[in-house]
matplotlib code that plots the C-alpha trace (Angstrom):
import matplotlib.pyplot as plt

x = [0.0, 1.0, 0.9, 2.3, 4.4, 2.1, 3.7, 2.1, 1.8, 1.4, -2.2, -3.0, -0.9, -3.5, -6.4, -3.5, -1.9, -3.2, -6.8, -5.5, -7.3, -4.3, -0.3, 1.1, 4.9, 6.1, 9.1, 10.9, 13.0, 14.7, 15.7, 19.3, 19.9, 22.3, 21.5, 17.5, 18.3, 19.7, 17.0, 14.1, 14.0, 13.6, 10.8, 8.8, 9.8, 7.7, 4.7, 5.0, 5.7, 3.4, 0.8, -1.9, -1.6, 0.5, 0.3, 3.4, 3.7, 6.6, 6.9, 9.9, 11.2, 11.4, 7.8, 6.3, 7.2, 4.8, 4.7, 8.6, 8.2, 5.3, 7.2, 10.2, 12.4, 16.1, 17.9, 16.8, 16.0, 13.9, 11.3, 8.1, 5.8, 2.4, -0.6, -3.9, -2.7, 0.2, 3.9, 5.4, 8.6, 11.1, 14.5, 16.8, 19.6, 20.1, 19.0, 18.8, 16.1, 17.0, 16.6, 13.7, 12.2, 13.1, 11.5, 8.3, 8.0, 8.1, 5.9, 3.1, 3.2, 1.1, -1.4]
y = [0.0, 3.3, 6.1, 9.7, 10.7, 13.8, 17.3, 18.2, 21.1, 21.8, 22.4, 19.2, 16.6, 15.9, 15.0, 13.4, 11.8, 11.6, 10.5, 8.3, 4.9, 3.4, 2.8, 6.3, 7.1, 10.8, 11.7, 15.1, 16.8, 19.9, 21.3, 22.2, 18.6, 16.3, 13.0, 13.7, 13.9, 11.2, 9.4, 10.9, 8.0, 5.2, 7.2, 7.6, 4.3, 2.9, 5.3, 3.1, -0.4, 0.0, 2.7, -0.1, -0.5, 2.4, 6.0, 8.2, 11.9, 14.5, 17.8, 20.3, 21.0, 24.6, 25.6, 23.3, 23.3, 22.0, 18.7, 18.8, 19.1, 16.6, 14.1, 15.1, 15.1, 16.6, 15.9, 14.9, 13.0, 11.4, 8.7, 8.8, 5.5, 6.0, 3.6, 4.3, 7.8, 6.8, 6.9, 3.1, 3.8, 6.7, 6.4, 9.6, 9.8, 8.4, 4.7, 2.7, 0.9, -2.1, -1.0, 1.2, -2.3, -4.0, -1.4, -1.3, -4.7, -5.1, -2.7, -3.8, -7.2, -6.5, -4.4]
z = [0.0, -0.6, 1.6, 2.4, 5.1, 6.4, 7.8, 11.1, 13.3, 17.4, 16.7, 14.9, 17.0, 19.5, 16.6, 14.4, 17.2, 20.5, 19.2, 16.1, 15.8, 14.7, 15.8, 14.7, 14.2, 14.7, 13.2, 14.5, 12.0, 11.5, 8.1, 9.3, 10.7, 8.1, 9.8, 9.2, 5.5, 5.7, 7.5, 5.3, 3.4, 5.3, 7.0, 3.6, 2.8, 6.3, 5.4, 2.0, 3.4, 6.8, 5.5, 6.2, 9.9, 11.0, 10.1, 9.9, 10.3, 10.6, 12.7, 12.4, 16.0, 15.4, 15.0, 16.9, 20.7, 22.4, 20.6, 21.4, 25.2, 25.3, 23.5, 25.6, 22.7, 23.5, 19.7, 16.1, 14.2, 16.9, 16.6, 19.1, 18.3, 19.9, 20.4, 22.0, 22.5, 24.3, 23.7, 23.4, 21.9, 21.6, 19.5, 19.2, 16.6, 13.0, 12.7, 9.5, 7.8, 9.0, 12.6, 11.8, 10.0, 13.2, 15.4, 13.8, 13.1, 17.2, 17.7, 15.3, 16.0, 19.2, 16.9]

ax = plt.figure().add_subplot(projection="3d")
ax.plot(x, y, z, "-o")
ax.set_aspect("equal")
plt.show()
């Protein structure tokens, strides 16, 4: 299935997020960060592989604050997995697809 890795803001993350039916990945980026370019891919790459049972967004750090200090996010890239409204995973720093494969493979096996 193909799906789209959508851009969200402070004022959407609690519909989006918080309230989501489904597993929901948040990726934090910032535009002057070199390892989340070089993540980028693998994280449009899981909105394309997993787009049927998880949904994957992406908030810039910089705008959005709040979202930053609820997720307690201290670098990017960071990764924040939530379920039910909940965070069940966090993982700050580059990874690579295999251990983002890994990652959400353990997560949504208990979906």
């Amino acid at each position: 299935m193909s799906s789209v890795v959508f851009d969200l803001t402070d004022s959407e993350f609690s519909t989006e997020v918080l309230d989501a039916k489904q597993p929901v990945l948040v990726y934090f980026w910032a535009p002057w960060c070199g390892p989340c370019r070089l993540m980028s891919p693998a994280i449009t790459w899981a909105a394309n592989h997993y787009g049927d049972r998880l949904k994957v967004v992406k908030m810039e750090v910089d705008p959005n604050p709040e979202s930053v200090a609820r997720c307690k996010v201290q670098g990017v890239p960071a990764l924040v997995m939530f379920k039910d409204g909940e965070p069940v995973e966090t993982v700050e720093g580059a990874i690579n697809k295999q251990k983002l494969e890994e990652l959400l493979a353990q997560q949504l096996a208990a979906v």
